[in-house]
C-alpha positions as CSV (number, residue, x, y, z in Angstrom):
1,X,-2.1,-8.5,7.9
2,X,-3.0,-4.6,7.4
3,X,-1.2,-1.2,6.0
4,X,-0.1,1.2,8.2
5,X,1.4,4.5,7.6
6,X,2.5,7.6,9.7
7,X,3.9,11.1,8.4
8,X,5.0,13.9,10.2
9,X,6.7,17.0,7.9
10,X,5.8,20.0,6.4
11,X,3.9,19.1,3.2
12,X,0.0,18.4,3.0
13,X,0.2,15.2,3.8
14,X,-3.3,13.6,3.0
15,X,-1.8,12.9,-1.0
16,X,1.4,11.4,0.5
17,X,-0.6,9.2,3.0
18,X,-2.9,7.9,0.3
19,X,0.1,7.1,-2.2
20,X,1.6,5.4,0.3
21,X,-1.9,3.1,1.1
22,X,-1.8,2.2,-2.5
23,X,1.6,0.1,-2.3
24,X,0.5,-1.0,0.8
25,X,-3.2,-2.0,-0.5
26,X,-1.9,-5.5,-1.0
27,X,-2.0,-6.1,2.7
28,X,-5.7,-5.2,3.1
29,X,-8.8,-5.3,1.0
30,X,-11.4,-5.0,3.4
31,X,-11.3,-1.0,4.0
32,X,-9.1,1.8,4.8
33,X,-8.9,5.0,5.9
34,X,-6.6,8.0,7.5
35,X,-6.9,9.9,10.4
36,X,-5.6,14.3,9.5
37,X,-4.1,16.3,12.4
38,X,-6.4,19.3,11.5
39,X,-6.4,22.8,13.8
40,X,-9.8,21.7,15.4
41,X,-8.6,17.6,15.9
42,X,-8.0,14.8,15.0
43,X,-10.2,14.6,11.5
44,X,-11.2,10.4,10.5
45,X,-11.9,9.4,6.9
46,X,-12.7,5.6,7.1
47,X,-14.5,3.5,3.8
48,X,-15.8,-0.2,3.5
49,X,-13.9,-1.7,0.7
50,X,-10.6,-1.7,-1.6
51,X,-8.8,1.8,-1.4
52,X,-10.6,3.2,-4.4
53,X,-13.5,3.3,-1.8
54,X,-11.4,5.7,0.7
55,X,-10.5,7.8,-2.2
56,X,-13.7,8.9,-3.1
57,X,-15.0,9.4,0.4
58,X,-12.0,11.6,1.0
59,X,-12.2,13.4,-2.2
60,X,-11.0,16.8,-2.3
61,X,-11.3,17.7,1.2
62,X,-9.0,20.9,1.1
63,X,-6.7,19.7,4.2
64,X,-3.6,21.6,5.1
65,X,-2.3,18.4,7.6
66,X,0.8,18.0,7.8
67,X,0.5,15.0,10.4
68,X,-1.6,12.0,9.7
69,X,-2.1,8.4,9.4
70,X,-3.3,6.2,7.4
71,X,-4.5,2.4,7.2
72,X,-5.7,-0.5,5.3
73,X,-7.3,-3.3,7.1
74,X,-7.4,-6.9,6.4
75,X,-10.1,-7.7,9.2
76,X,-9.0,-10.5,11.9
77,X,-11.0,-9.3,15.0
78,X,-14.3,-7.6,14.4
79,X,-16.3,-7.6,10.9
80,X,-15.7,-5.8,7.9
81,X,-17.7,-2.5,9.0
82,X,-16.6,1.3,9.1
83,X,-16.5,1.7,12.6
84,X,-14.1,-1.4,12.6
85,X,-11.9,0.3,10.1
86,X,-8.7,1.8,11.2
87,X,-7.6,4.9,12.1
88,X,-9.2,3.9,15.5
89,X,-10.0,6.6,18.1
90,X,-10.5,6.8,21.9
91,X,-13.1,8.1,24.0
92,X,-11.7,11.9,23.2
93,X,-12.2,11.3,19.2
94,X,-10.4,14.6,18.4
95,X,-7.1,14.0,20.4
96,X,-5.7,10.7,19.7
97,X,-5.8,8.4,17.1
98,X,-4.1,4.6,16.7
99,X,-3.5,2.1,13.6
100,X,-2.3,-1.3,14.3
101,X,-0.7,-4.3,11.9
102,X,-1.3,-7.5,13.6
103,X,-3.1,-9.2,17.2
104,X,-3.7,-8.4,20.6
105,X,-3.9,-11.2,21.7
106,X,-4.7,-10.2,25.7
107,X,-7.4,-7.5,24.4
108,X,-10.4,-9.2,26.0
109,X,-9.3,-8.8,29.4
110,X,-8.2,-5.3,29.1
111,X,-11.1,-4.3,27.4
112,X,-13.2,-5.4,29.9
113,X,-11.1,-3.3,32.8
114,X,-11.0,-0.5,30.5
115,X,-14.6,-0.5,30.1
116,X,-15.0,-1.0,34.6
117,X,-12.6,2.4,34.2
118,X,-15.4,4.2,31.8
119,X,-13.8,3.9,28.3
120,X,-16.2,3.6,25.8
121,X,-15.3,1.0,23.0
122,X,-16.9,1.9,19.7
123,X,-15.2,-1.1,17.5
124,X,-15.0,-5.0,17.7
125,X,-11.4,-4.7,16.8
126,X,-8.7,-5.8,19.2
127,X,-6.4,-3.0,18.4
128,X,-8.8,0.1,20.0
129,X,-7.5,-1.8,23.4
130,X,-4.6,0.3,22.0
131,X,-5.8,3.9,21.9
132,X,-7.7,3.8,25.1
133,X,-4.6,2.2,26.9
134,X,-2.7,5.2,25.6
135,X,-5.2,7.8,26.8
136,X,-5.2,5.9,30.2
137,X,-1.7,6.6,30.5
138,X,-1.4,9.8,28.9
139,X,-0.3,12.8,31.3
140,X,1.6,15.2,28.5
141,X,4.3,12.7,27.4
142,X,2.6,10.4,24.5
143,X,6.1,8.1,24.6
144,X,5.6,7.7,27.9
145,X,2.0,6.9,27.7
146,X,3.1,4.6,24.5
147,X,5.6,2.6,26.4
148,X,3.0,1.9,29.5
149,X,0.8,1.0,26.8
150,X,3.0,-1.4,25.3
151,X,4.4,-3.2,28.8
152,X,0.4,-4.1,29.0
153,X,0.1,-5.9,25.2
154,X,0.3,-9.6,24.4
155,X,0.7,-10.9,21.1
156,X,2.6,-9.8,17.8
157,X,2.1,-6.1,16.5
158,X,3.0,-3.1,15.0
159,X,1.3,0.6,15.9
160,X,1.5,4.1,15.3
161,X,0.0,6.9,17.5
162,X,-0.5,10.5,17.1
163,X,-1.8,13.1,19.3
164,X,-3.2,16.3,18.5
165,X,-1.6,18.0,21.3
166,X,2.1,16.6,19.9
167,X,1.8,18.4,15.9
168,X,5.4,17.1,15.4
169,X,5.2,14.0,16.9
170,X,4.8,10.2,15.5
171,X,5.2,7.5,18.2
172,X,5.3,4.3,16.9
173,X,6.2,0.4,18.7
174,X,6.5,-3.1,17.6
175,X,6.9,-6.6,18.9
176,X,7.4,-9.5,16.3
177,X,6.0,-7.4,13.3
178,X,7.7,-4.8,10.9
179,X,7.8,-1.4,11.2
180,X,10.2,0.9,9.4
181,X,11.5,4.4,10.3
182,X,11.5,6.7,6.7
183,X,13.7,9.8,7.1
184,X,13.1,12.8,5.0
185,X,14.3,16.5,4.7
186,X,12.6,17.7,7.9
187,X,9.9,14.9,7.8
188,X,9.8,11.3,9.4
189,X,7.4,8.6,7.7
190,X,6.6,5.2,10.1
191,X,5.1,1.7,8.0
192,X,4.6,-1.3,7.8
193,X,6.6,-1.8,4.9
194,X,9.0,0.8,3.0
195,X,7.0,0.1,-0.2
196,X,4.9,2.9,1.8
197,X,7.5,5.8,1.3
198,X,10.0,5.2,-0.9
């Protein structure tokens, strides 16, 4: 069981993703972190530990995102290490980034013919399966590239991708776990619970 949150709007959202980790912290101890649509990329902040942990890592960073997601992870697949820590990235670090609620339960066998295609897997974690089958797919419509993604998964899960090409854009997809759509005055929140925006 893990946290995930998505926002898309016009306020800094690194504050808003972080309040909404804390009434999601319940679903994950083992470390956390958010990924910041920034003008450069896709920036990762990613800590070992409770949410406290994140906090202090991501300090007073001065981000003007508006886009972003953010996770906490209570580790099934893969140890309790910061590269295992959600947001996950793909082989392009800066362009798209993934968190996941739940199991792939089919990821050993496409990880191994996404790695015979060149991806490069930098986590133990079942869900990066997700980000690199979404780059594999992507050709300038992330839903489309979602969907393919998602005809390819076994298993029971929740995920939301952003892109940095797509600034106003959250894409998110579930089979057999929750995930709610929040929406706001010009702004659209995606989670694993609605504790996470309300």
């Amino acid at each position: 069981m893990c946290g995930i949150i998505g926002y898309v709007g016009p306020r800094e959202c690194k504050a808003i993703l972080l309040q909404g980790l804390e009434r999601l912290e319940y679903r994950g101890y083992d470390s956390a972190g958010i990924a910041l649509r920034e003008t450069g990329g896709l920036d990762y902040i990613r800590a070992v530990g409770n949410l406290q942990q994140l906090k202090e890592v991501a300090g007073a960073n001065g981000s003007k995102a508006t886009h972003g997601l953010g996770h906490t992870r209570w580790a099934t697949h893969g140890g309790v290490t910061e590269r295992n820590a959600h947001p996950l990235e793909g082989c392009e670090g800066g362009r798209v980034a993934v968190v996941l609620n739940g199991i792939v339960e089919n990821f050993r066998e496409l990880r191994g013919n996404l790695q015979a295609e060149g991806h490069l897997f930098t986590s133990e974690t079942d869900a990066e399966v997700v980000v690199h089958l979404v780059e594999r797919h992507y050709d300038g419509d992330l839903g489309d590239a979602v969907s393919k993604a998602y005809a390819e998964l076994e298993g029971h899960f929740a995920f939301v991708v952003i892109h940095h090409g797509h600034p106003d854009l959250l894409v998110g997809a579930r089979h057999q776990c929750p995930l709610v759509v929040g929406v706001g005055e010009d702004e659209m929140y995606l989670a694993s619970s609605i504790a996470a925006f309300l």
